[in-house]
C-alpha positions as CSV (number, residue, x, y, z in Angstrom):
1,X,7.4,-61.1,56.9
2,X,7.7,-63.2,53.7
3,X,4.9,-65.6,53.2
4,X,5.5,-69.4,53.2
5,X,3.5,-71.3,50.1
6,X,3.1,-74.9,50.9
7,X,1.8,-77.5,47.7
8,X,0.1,-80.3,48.6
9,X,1.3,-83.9,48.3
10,X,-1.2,-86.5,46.9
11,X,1.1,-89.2,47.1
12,X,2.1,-88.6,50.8
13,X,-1.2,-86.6,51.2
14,X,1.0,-84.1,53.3
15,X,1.3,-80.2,52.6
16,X,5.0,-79.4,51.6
17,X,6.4,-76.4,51.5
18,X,7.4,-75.2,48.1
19,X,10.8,-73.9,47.6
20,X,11.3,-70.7,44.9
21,X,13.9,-70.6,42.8
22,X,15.7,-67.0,42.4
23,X,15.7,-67.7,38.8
24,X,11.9,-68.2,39.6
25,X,11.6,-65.2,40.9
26,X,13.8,-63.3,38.8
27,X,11.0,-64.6,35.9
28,X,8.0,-63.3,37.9
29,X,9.5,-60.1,38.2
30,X,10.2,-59.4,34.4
31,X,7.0,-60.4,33.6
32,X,5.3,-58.5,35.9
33,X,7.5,-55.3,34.7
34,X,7.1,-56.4,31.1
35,X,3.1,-56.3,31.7
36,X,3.1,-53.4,33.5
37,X,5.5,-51.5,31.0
38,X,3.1,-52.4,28.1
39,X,0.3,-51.2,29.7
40,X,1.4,-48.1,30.6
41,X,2.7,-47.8,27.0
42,X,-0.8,-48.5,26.1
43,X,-2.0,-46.1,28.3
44,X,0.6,-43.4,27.1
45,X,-0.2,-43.6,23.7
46,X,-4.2,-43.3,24.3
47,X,-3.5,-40.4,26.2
48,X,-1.3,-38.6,23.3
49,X,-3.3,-39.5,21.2
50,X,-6.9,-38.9,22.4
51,X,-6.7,-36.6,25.3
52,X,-5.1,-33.0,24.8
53,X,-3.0,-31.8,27.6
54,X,-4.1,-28.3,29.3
55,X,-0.6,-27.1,27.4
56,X,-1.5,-28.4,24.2
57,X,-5.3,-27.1,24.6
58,X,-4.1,-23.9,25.3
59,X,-2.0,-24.1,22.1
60,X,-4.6,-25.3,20.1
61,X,-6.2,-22.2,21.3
62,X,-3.7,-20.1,20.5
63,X,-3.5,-21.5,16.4
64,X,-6.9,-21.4,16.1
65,X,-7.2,-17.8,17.1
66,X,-4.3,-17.2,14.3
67,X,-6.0,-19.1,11.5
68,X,-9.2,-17.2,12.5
69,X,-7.2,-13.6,12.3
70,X,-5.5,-14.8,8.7
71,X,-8.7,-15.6,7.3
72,X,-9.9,-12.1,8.6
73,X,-6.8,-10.6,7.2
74,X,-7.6,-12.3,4.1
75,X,-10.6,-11.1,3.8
76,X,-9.7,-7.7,4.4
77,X,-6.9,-7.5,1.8
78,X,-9.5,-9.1,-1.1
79,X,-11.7,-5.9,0.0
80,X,-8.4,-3.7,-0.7
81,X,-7.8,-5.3,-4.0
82,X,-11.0,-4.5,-5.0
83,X,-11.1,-0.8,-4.0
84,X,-7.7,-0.5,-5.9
85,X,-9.0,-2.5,-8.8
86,X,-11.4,0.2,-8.9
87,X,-9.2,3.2,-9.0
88,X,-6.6,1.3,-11.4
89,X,-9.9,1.5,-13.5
90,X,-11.1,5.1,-13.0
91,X,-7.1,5.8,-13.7
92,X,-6.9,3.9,-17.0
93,X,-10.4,4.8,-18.2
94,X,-11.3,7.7,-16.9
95,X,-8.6,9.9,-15.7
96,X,-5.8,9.0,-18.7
97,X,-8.2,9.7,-21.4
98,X,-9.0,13.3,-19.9
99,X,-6.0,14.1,-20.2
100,X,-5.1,11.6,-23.3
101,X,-2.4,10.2,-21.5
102,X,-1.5,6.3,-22.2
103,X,-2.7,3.8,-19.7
104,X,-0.4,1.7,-17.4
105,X,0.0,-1.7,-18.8
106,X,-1.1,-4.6,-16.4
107,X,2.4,-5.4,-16.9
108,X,3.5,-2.9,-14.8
109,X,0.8,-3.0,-12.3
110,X,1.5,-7.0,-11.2
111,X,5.4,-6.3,-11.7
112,X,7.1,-9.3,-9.6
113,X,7.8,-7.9,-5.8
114,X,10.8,-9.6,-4.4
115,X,13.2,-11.8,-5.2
116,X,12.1,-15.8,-6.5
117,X,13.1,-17.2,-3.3
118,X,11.3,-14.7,-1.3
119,X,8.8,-16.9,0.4
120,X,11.3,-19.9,0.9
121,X,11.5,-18.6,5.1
122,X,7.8,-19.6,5.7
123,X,8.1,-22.8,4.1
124,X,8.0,-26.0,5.8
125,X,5.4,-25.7,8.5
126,X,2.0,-26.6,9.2
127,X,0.2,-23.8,8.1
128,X,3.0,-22.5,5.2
129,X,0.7,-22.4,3.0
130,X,-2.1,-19.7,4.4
131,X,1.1,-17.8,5.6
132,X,2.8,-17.4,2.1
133,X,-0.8,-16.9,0.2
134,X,-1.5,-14.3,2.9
135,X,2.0,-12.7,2.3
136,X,2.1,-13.2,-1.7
137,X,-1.4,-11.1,-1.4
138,X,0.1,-8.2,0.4
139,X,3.0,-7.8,-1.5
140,X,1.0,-7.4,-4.6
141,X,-1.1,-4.9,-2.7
142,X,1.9,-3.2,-1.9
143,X,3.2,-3.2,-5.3
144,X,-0.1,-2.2,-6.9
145,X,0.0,0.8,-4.5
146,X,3.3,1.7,-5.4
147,X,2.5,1.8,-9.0
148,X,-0.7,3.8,-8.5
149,X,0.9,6.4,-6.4
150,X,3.0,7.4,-8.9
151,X,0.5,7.0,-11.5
152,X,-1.8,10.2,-9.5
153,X,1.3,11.6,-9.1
154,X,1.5,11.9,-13.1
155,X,-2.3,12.9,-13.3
156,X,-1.6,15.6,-10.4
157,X,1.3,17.2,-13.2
158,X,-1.4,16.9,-15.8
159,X,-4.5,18.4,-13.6
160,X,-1.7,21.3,-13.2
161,X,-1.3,21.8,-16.8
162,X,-4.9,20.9,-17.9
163,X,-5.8,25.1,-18.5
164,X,-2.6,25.2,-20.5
165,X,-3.6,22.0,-22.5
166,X,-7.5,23.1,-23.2
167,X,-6.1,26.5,-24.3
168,X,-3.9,24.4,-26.6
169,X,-5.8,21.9,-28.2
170,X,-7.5,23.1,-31.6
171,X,-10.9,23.9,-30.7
172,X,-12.3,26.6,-33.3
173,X,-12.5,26.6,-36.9
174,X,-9.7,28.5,-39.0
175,X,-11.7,30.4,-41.2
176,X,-14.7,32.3,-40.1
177,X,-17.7,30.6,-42.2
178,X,-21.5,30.6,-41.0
179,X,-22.7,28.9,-44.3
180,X,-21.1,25.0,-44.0
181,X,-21.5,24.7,-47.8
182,X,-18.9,27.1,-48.0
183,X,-16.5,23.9,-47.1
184,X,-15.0,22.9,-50.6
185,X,-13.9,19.1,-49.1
186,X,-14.3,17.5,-45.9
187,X,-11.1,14.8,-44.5
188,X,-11.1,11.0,-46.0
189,X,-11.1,9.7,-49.7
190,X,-12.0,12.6,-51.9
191,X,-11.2,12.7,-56.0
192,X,-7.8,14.7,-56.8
193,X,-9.0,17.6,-59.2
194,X,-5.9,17.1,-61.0
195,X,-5.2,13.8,-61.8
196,X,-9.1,12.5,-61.3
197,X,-8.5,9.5,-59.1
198,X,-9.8,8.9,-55.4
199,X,-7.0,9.1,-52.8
200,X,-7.5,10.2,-49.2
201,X,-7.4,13.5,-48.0
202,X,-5.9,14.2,-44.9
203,X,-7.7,18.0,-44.1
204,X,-10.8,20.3,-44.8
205,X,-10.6,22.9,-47.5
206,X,-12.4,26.5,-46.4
207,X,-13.5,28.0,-49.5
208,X,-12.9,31.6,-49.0
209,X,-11.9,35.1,-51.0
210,X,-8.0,35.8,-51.4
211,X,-7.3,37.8,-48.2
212,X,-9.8,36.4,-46.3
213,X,-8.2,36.3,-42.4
214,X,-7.0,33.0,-41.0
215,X,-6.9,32.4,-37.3
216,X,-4.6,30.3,-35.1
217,X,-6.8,27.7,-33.4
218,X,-5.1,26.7,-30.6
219,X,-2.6,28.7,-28.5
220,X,1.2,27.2,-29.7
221,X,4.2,28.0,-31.6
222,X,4.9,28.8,-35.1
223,X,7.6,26.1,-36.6
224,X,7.0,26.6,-40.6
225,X,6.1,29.6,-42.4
226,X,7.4,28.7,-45.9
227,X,6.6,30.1,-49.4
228,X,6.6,27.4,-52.5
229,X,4.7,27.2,-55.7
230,X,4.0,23.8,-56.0
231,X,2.5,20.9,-53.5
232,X,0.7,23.0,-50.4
233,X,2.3,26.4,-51.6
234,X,2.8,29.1,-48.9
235,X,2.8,26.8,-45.7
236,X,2.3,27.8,-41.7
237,X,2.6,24.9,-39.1
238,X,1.6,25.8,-35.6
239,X,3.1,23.6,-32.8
240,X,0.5,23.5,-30.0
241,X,2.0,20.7,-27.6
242,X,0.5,17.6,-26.2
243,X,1.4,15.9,-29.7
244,X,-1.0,18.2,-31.4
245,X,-0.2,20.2,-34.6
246,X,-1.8,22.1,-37.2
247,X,-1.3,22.8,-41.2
248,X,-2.9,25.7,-42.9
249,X,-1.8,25.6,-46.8
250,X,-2.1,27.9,-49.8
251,X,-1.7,31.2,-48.2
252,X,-1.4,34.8,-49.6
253,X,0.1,36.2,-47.1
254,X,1.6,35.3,-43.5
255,X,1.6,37.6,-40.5
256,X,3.4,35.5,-38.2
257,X,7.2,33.9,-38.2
258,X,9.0,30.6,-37.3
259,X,9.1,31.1,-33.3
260,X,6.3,33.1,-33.0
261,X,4.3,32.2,-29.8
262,X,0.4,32.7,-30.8
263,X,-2.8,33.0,-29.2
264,X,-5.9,30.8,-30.4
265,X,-7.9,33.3,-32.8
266,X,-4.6,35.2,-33.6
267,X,-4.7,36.4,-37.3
268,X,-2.1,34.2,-38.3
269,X,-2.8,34.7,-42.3
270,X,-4.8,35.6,-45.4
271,X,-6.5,33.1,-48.3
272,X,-4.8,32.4,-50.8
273,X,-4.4,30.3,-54.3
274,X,-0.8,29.5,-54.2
275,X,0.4,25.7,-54.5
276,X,-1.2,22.8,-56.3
277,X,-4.9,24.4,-55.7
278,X,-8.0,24.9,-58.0
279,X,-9.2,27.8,-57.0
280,X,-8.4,30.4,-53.5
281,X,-9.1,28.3,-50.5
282,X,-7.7,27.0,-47.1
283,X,-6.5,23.6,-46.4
284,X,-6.3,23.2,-43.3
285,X,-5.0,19.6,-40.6
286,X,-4.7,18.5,-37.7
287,X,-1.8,16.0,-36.7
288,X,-1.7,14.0,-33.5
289,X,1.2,12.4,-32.9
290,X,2.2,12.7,-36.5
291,X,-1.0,11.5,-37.7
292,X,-3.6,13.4,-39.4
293,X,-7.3,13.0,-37.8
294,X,-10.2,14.5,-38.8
295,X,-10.5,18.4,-38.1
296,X,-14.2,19.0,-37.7
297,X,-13.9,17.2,-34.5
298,X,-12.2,20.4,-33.1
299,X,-14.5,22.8,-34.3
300,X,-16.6,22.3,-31.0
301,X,-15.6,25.7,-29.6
302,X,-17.4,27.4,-32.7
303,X,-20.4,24.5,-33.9
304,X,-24.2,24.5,-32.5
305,X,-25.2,20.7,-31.8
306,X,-27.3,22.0,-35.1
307,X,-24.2,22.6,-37.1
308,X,-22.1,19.7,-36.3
309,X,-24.9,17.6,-37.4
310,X,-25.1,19.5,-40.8
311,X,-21.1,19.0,-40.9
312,X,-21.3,15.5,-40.4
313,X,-24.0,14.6,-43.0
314,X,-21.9,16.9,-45.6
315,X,-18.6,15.1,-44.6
316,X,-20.3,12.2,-45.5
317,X,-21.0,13.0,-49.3
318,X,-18.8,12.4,-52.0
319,X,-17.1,15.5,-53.0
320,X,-13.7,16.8,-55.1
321,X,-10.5,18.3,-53.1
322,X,-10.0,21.8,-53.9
323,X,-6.2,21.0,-53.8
């Protein structure tokens, strides 16, 4: 039943009834739908903003439980790194100069892995960032790994040819000499007999009889055995392989020819005077990679600690080339 409102008159000091407009109402209405839309919007928005839904909660959940395995990951993959940091190093430093093999340029190791635009799928959401870090650290895992692999793949090869190699490598001395002072002139800048000047000398001169017997020092393969009368004279060059080669100059008489394979401690020749030489000697190099390097530091399968020592301190006197 609708309520009737009565107002009361003061002039006529009667009650009378009040009449309500529909545009009256109409007005009530609106504003009590505009008040109570507002307030729920008010309501709304302190709800979305201040209380989590048991949807969003358990979403929350579920994001913090993935940033908590990422950072695990993380940390994980830095532990990875650091173990393969630490056979890149053993590789480069340890293993490569065993074998005297060239180590792998960083270059190579941190090669780019993937295309430029590689990452551009994870961009664009809340936690990009972690993701694409997390992913930029695995692929250069991955590519590090790669790298290596093939890298112990090389030093397997070279394990596998390591006897061959050590059998190879000069390691005794050509002549047979048990009093050092019987070396005429030791490797470095030495006075030429001849012309009297200082210029370097790139081997050791063995002072020794005509005829005395010359060994092979390494195992290899002869590639020069050539007779002349000036410069080095009668000439044998011994190919041993992993970039090593040796020269033994002045020579009587060879007993070997080009292609010969020989043995370390093979007679490979006899002392002789021939050449530009002073007096019957052996001069005798060792090239690696082209270049000659000191020979008494592949005398060590012959040399007491003793007589290094006393080879060093003579190598280290001035002196005159025999040659």
């Amino acid at each position: 039943m609708t309520k009737v409102k009565y107002k009361f008159n003061k002039h006529s000091l009667t009650f009378d009834k009040v009449q309500t407009t529909l545009k009256t109402r109409l007005l009530r209405f609106l504003g009590a739908f505009s008040t109570s839309l507002v307030f729920s919007t008010v309501i709304l928005i302190i709800a979305f903003n201040f209380f989590e839904s048991p949807k969003e909660k358990m979403l929350q959940r579920e994001i913090d439980q993935y940033q908590l395995q990422y950072k695990i990951m993380n940390d994980r993959i830095e532990q990875f790194s650091k173990v393969l940091e630490d056979m890149e190093e053993r590789d480069d430093n340890i293993y490569r100069i065993i074998f005297e093999s060239e180590p792998i340029p960083n270059a190579a190791r941190e090669g780019a892995y993937g295309g430029v635009n590689k990452y551009t799928r994870l961009e664009g959401y809340d936690n990009s960032e972690l993701v694409i870090v997390t992913s930029k650290k695995l692929d250069n895992i991955a590519s590090r790994l790669y790298v290596q692999s093939k890298s112990f793949d090389d030093v397997f090869r070279m394990v596998r040819s390591k006897e061959q190699m050590l059998a190879s490598i000069p390691a005794i001395q050509p002549v047979k000499i048990t009093d050092m002072r019987r070396i005429g002139s030791y490797f470095g800048y030495r006075t030429d007999p001849f012309y009297k000047i200082r210029k370097f000398h790139t081997g050791i001169d063995f002072s020794a009889p005509t005829g005395t017997k010359i060994f092979a020092t390494g195992d290899g393969v002869v590639i020069k055995a050539s007779r002349s009368s000036g410069g080095y004279g009668n000439e044998i060059v011994i190919d041993h392989g992993f970039s090593y080669r040796t020269v033994y100059a002045h020579l009587s008489k060879f007993k070997v020819r080009v292609g010969q394979k020989v043995k370390r401690g093979a007679v490979i020749a006899t002392v002789g005077n021939t050449g530009k030489s002073t007096a019957p000697h052996l001069h005798y190099e060792v090239l690696k990679n082209g270049v000659a390097v000191n020979p008494i530091y592949f005398f060590f399968n012959d040399l007491t600690p003793g007589e290094f020592e006393q080879m060093l301190e003579l190598s280290a006197r001035p002196s005159q080339t025999m040659d």
